[in-house]
C-alpha positions as a Markdown table, in Angstrom:
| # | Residue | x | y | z |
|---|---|---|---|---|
| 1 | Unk | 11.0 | -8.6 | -31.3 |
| 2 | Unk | 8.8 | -9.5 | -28.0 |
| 3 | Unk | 9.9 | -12.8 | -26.7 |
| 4 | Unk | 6.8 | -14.6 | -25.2 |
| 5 | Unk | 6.5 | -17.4 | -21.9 |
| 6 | Unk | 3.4 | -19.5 | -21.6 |
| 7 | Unk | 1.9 | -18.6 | -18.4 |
| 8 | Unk | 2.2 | -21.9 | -17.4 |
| 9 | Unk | 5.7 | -21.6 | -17.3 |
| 10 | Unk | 5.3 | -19.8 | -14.0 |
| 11 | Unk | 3.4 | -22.3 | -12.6 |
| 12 | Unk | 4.2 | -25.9 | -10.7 |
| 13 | Unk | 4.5 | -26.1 | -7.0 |
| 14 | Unk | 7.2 | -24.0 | -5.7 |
| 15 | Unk | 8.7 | -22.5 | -9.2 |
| 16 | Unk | 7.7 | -19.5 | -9.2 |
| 17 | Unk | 11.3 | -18.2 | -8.7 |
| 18 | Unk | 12.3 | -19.7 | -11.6 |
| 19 | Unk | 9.7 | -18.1 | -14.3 |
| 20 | Unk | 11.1 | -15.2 | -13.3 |
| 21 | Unk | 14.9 | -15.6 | -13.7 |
| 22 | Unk | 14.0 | -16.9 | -16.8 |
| 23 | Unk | 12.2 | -13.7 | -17.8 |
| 24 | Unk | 15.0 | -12.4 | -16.6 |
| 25 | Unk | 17.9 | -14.5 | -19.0 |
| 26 | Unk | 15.5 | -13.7 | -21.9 |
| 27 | Unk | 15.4 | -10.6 | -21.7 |
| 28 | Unk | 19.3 | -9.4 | -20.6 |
| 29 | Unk | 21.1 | -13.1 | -21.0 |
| 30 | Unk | 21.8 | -12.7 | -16.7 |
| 31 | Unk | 20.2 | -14.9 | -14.2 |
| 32 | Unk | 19.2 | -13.5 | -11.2 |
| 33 | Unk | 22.0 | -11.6 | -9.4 |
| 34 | Unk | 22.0 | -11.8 | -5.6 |
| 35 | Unk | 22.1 | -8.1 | -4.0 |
| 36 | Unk | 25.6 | -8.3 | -3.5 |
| 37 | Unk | 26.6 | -8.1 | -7.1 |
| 38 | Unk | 24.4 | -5.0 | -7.7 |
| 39 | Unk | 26.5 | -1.5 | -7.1 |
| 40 | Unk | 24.5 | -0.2 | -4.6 |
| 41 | Unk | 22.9 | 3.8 | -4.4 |
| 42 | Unk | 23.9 | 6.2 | -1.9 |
| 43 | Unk | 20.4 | 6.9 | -0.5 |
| 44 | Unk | 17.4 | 5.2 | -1.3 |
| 45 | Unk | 15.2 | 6.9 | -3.8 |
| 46 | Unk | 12.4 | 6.9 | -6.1 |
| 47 | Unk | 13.5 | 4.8 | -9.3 |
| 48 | Unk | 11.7 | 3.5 | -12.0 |
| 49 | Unk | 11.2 | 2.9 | -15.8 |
| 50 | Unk | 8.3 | 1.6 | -17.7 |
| 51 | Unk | 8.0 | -1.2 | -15.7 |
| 52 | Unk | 8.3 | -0.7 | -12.2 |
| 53 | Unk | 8.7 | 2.2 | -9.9 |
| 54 | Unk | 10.3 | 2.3 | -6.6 |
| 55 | Unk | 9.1 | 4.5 | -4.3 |
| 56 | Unk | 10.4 | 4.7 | -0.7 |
| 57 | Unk | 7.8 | 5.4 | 2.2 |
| 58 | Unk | 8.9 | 8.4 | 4.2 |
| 59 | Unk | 6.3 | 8.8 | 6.6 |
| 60 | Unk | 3.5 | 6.7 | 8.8 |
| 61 | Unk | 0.5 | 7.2 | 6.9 |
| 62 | Unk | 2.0 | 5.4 | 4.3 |
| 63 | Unk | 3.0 | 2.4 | 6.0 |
| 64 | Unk | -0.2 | 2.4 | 7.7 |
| 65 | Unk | -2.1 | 1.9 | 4.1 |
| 66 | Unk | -0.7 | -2.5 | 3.6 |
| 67 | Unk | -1.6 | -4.0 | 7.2 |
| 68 | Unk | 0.2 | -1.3 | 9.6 |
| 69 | Unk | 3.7 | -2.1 | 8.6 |
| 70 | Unk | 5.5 | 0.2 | 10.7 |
| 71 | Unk | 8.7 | -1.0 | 9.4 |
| 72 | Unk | 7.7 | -0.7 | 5.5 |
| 73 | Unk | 10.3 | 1.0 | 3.6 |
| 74 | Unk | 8.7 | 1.1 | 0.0 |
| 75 | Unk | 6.4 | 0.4 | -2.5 |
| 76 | Unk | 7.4 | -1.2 | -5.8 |
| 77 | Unk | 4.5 | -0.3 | -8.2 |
| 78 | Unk | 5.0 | -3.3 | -11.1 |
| 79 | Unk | 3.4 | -2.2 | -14.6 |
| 80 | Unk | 1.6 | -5.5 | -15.5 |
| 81 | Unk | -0.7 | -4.1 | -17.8 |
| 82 | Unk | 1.7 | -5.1 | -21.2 |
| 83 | Unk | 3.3 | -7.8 | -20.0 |
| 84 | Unk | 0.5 | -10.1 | -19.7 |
| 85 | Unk | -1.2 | -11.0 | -23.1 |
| 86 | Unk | -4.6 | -10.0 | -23.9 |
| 87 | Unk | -5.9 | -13.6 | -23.6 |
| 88 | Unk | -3.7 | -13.9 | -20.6 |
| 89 | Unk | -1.7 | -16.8 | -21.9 |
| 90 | Unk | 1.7 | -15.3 | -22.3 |
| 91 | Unk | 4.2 | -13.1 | -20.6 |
| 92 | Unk | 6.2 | -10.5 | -22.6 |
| 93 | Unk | 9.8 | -11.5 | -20.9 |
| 94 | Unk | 11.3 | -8.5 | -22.5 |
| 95 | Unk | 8.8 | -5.5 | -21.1 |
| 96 | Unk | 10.1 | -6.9 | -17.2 |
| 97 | Unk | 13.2 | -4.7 | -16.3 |
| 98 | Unk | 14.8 | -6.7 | -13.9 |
| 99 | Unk | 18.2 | -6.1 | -14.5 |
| 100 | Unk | 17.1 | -2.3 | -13.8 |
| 101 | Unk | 14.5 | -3.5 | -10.8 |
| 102 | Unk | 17.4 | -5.5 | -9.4 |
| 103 | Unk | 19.7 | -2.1 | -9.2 |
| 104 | Unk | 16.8 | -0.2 | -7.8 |
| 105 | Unk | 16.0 | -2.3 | -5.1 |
| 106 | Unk | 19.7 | -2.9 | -3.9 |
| 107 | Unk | 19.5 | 0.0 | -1.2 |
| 108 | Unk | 16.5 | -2.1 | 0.3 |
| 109 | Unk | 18.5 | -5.5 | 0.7 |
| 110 | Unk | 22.0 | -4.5 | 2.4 |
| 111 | Unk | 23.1 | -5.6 | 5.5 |
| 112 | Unk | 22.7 | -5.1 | 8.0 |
| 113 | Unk | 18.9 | -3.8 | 7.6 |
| 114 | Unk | 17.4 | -5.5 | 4.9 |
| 115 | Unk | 14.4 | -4.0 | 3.8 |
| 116 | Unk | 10.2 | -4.6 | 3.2 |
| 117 | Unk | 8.9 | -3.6 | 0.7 |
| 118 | Unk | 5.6 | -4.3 | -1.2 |
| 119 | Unk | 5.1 | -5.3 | -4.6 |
| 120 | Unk | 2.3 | -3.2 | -5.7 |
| 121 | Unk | 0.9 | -5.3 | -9.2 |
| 122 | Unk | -1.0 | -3.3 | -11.9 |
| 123 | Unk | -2.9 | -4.9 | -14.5 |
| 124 | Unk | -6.3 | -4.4 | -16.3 |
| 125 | Unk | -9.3 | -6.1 | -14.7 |
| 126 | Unk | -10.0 | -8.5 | -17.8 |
| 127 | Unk | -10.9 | -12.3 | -16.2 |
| 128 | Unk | -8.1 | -13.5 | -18.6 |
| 129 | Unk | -5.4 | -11.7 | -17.3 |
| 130 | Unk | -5.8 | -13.5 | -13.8 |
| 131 | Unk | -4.1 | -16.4 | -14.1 |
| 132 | Unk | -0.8 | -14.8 | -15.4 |
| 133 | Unk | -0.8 | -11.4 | -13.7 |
| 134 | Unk | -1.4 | -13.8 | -10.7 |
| 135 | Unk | 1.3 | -16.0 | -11.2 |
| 136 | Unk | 3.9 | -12.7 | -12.0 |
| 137 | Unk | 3.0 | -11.9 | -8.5 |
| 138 | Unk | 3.7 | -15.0 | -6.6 |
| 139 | Unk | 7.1 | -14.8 | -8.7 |
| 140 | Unk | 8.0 | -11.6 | -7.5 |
| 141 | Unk | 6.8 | -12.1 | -3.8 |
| 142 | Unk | 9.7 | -15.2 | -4.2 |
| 143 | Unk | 12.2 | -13.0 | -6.1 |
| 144 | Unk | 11.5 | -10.2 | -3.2 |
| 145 | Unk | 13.2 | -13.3 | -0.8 |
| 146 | Unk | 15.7 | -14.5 | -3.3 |
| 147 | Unk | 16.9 | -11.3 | -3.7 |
| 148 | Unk | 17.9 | -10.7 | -0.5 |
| 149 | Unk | 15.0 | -8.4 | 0.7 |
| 150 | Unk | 13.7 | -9.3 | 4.7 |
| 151 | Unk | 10.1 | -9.2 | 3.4 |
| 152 | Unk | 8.5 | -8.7 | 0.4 |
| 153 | Unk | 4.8 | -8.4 | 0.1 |
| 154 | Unk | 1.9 | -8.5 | -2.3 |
| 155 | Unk | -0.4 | -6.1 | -3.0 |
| 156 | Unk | -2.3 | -7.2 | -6.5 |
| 157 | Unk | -4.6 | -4.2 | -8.7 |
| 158 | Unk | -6.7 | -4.7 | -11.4 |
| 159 | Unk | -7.5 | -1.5 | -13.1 |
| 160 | Unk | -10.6 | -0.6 | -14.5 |
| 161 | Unk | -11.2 | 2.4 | -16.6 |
| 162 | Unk | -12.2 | 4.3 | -13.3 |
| 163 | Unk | -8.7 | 4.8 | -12.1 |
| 164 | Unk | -7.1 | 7.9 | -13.3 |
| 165 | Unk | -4.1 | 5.1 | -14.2 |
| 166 | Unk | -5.2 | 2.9 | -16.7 |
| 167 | Unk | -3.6 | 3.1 | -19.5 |
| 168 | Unk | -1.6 | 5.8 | -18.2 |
| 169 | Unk | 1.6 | 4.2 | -16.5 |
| 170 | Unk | 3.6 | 7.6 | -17.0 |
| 171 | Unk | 0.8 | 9.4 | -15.3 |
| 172 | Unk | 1.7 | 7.5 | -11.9 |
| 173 | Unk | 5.8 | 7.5 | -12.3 |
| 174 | Unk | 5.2 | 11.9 | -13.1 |
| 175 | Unk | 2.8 | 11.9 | -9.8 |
| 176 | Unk | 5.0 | 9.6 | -7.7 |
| 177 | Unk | 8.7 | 10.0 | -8.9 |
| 178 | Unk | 9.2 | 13.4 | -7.6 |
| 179 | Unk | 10.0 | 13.1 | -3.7 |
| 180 | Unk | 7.7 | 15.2 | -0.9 |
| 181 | Unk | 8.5 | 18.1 | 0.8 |
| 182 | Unk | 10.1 | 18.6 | 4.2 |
| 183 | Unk | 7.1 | 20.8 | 5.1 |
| 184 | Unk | 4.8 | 17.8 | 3.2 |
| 185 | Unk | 6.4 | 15.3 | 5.5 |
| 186 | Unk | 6.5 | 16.8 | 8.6 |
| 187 | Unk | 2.7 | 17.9 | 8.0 |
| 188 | Unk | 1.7 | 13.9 | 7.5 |
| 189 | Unk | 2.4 | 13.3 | 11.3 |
| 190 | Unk | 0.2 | 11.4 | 13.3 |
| 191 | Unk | -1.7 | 12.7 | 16.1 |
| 192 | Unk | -3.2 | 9.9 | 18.2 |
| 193 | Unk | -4.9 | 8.5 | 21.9 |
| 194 | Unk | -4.3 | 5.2 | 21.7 |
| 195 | Unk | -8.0 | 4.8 | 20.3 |
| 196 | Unk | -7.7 | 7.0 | 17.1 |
| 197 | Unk | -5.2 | 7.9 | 14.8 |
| 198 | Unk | -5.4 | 10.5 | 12.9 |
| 199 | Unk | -3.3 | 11.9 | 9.7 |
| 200 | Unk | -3.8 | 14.7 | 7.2 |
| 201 | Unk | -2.8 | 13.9 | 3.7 |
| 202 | Unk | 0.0 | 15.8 | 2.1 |
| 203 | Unk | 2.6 | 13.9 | 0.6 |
| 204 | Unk | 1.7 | 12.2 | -3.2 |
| 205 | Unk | 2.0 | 8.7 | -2.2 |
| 206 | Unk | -0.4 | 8.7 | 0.4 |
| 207 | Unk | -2.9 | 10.8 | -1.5 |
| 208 | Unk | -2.4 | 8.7 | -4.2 |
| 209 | Unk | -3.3 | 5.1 | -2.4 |
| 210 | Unk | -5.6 | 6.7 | -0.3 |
| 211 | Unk | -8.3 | 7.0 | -3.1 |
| 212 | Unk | -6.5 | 9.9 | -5.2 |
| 213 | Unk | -5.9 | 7.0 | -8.1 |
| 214 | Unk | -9.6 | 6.6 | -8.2 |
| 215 | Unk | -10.7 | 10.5 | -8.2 |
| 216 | Unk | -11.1 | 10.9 | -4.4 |
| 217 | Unk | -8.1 | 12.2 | -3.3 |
| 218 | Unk | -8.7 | 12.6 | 0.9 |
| 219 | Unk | -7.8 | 15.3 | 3.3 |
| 220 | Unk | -7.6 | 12.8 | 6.2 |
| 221 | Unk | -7.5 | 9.8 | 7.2 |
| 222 | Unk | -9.2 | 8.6 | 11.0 |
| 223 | Unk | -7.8 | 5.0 | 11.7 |
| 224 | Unk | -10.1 | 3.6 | 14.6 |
| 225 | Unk | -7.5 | 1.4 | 16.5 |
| 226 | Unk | -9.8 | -0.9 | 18.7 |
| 227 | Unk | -12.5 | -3.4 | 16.9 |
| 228 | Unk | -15.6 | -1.4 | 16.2 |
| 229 | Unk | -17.7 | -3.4 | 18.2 |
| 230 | Unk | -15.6 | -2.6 | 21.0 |
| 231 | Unk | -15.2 | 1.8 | 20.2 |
| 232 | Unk | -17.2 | 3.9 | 22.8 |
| 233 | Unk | -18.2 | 6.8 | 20.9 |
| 234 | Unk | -18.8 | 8.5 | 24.1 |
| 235 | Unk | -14.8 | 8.3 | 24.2 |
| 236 | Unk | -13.8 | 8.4 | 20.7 |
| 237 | Unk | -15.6 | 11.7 | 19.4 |
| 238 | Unk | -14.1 | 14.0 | 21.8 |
| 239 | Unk | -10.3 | 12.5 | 21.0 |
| 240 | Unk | -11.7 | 13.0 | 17.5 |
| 241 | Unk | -12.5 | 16.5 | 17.5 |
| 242 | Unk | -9.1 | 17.3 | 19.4 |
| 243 | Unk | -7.1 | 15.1 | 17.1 |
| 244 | Unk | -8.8 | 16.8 | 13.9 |
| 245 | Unk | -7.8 | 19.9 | 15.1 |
| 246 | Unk | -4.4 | 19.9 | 15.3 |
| 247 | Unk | -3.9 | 18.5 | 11.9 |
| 248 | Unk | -2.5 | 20.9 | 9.4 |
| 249 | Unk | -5.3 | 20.3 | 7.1 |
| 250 | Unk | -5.2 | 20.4 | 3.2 |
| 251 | Unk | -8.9 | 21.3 | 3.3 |
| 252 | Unk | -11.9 | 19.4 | 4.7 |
| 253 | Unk | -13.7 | 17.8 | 1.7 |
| 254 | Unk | -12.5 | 14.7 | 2.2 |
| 255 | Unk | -12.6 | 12.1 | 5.0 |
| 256 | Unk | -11.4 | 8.7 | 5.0 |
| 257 | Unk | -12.5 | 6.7 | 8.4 |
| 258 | Unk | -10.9 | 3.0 | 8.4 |
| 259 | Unk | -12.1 | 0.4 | 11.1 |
| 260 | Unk | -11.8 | -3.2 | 12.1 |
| 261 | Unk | -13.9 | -5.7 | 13.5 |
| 262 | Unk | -13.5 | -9.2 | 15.1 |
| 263 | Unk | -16.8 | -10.2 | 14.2 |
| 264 | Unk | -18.4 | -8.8 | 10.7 |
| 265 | Unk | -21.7 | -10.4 | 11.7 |
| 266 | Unk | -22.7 | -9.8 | 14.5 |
| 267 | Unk | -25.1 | -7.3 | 15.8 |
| 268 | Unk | -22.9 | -5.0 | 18.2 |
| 269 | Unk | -20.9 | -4.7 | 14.8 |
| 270 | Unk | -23.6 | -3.2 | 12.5 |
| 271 | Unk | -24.8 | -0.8 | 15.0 |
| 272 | Unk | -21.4 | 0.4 | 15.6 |
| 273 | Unk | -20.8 | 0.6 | 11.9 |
| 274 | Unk | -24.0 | 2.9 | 11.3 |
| 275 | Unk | -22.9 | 4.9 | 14.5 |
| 276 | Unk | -19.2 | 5.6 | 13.6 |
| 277 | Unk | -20.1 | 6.1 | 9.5 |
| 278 | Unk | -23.1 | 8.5 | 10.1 |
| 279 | Unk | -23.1 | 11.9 | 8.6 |
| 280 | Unk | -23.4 | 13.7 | 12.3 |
| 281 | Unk | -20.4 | 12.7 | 13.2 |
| 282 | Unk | -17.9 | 13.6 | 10.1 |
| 283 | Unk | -20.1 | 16.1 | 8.6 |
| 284 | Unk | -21.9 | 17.7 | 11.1 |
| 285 | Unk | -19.7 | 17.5 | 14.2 |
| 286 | Unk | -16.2 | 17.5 | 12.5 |
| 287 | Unk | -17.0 | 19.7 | 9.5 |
| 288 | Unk | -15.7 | 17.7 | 6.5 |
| 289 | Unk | -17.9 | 18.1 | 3.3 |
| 290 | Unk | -17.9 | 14.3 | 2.7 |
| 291 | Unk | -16.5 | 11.2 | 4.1 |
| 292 | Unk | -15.9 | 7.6 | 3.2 |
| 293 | Unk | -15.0 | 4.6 | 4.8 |
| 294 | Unk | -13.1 | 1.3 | 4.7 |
| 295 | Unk | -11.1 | -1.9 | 6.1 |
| 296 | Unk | -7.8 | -2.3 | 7.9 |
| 297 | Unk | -6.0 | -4.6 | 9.6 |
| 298 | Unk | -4.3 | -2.9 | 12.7 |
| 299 | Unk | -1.0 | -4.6 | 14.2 |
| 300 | Unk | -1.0 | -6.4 | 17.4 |
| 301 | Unk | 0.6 | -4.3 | 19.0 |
| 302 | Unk | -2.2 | -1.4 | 18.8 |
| 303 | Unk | -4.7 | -3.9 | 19.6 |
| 304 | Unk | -2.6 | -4.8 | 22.9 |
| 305 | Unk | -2.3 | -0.8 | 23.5 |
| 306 | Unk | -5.8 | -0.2 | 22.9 |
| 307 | Unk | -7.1 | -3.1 | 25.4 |
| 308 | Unk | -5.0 | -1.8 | 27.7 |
| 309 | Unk | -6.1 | 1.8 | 28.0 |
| 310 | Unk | -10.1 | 0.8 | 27.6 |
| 311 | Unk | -9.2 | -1.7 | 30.8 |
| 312 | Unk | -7.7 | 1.6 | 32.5 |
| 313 | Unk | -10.6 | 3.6 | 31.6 |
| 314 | Unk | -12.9 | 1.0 | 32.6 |
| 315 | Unk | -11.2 | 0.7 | 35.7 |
| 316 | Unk | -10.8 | 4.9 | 36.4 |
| 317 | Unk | -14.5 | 5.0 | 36.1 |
């Protein structure tokens, strides 16, 4: 028999914690257990059930993909799309494994590294699941802390009937479960200038987030590192074409180009945009057979790097 919490139970202002313990005493008569309490595993690996999966980041492009956390160590992909209600009113308390979740993530929360990971929420893109998908987020961000985790983050999906997912939860625990290759790993390496950083694509997670869950699995991903506005192209496509070159390539019918800007609006912007997302450059001059392109946030410390070297270059010239 499902046992069922309003969605409201989840809210007031700083309860969120305590929603989900009590999802958690409904549905295995345990509060939350601090990390300590959970035997721990050996190594960390991918773990999972039918709803949540664990699985550990092994390599940069992957912790590049939620704001450049270099120190990421893995996602936890949370299957939202049962336990919230179709009118988005009630939480199914027995379809969250905590208990399990709880065991999974111990290997994350041990001193004397405690882990970051992200909470990667699932759920169908009806309006009316918002409100409680939403607040099963915030409860889990606070969990993440309670738990014993350095940092946990949120990264919240709603799934339309576009993504090779929906309604297919074992789909993504068959694709992801099963840990890359050495020769997968090793292949994923970045090769970068300072002003690009370039990545082929190998290893399921990262072909997964980086558009293979909506049908456009990539080949590579280009990361431009200063704000668009700021890239000289006279610079960046020669770093480009050596970069590309010594990836170990998949194939070249995908590219992924990701960029930043400090100011969306203005006009040095736009023009950059059309220059770096033209067809010469990624078709034409680097030989893929078609590209995309999209929004990230590097860290600081690239930024510092990158204003650096253009200042040196500046000053060389």
């Amino acid at each position: 028999m499902k046992t069922a919490m309003p969605a409201n139970q989840f809210g007031g202002k700083s309860n969120w914690v305590i929603g989900l313990m009590a999802v958690a005493a409904l549905s295995s008569g345990n509060l939350l257990k601090d990390c300590e309490s959970v035997a721990a595993a050996a190594e960390p690996e991918a773990r999972g059930s039918g709803s949540y999966l664990v699985v550990p980041t092994t390599t940069k492009l992957q912790r590049y993909y939620f704001r450049n956390f270099e120190d990421l160590d893995a996602f936890v992909f949370i299957n939202a799309m049962d336990p919230v209600s179709e009118d988005g009113t009630t939480l199914d308390a027995a379809a969250i494994d905590l208990d399990s979740l709880q065991e999974s993530l111990t290997p994350y929360c041990e001193s004397p590294s405690p882990g970051r990971v992200v909470f990667s929420i699932r759920t169908r893109r009806e309006p009316q699941r918002a409100i409680a998908a939403g607040m099963l987020s915030r409860a889990l961000g606070q969990f993440g802390r309670e738990f014993g985790l350095r940092e946990s983050e949120l990264d919240f999906r709603r799934y339309g009937e576009e993504n090779k997912y929906f309604n297919n939860w074992n789909g993504l625990v068959e694709d992801l479960a099963k840990p890359p290759s050495a020769s997968e790993i090793e292949a994923e390496s970045e090769v970068s200038d300072g002003q690009v950083a370039v990545f082929a694509a190998h290893t399921p997670l990262s072909r997964t987030l980086y558009g293979g869950e909506f049908g456009y699995p990539v080949d590579c991903v280009v990361f431009i590192i200063p704000p668009i506005e700021e890239a000289d192209a006279g610079k960046i496509l020669p770093a480009l074409q050596r970069s590309v070159s010594q990836l170990k390539l998949k194939g070249k019918n995908r590219v992924l180009v990701q960029y930043h800007s400090n100011n969306w609006d203005g006009t040095e912007t736009k023009l950059a945009v059309k220059e770096f997302t033209s067809e010469t450059i990624w078709k034409e001059l680097l030989g893929f057979e078609t590209y995309m392109w999209g929004i990230w946030s590097p860290s600081p410390m690239q930024v510092l790097k990158a204003h650096r070297q253009a200042a040196q270059t500046r000053a060389d010239d």
